[in-house]
C-alpha positions, 0 to 999 in steps of 0.5 A, a space after each residue: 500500500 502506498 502513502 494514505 494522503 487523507 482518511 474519510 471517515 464514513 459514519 461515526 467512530 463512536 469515540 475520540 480515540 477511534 477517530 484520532 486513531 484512524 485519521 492518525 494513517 494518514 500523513 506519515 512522511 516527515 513534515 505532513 500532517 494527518 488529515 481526515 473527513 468525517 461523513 455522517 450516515 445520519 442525522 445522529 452521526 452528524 451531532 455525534 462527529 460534530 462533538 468529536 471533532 471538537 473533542 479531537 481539536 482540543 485534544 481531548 482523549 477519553 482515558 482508556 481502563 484495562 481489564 484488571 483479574 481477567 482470567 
């Protein structure tokens, strides 16, 4: 696979770090920077990709908790 120029998002990610994660593939050459579009399916999807992408402007991850005495 060559160089990812920009990441289309279609319908929601569900959360800030998915999304960060995702458009994150984009841009990995020295000195370019990741770009990505979110396209909403929904009505929904719209108000929920507004809220992240300013959730992911700001920088504002949700803290991850992993699983503790799993086994």
């Amino acid at each position: 696979m060559g160089a990812v120029d920009l990441v289309c998002q279609v319908g929601s990610p569900g959360n800030v770090a998915r999304a960060l994660q995702r458009v994150g593939r984009a841009g990995h050459l020295v000195g370019q920077t990741s770009k990505g579009r979110l396209i909403p399916k929904t009505a929904g999807d719209l108000l929920e990709q507004a809220v992240l992408a300013r959730e992911m402007s700001a920088g504002r991850v949700e803290v991850i908790r992993a699983p503790v005495n799993c086994l």
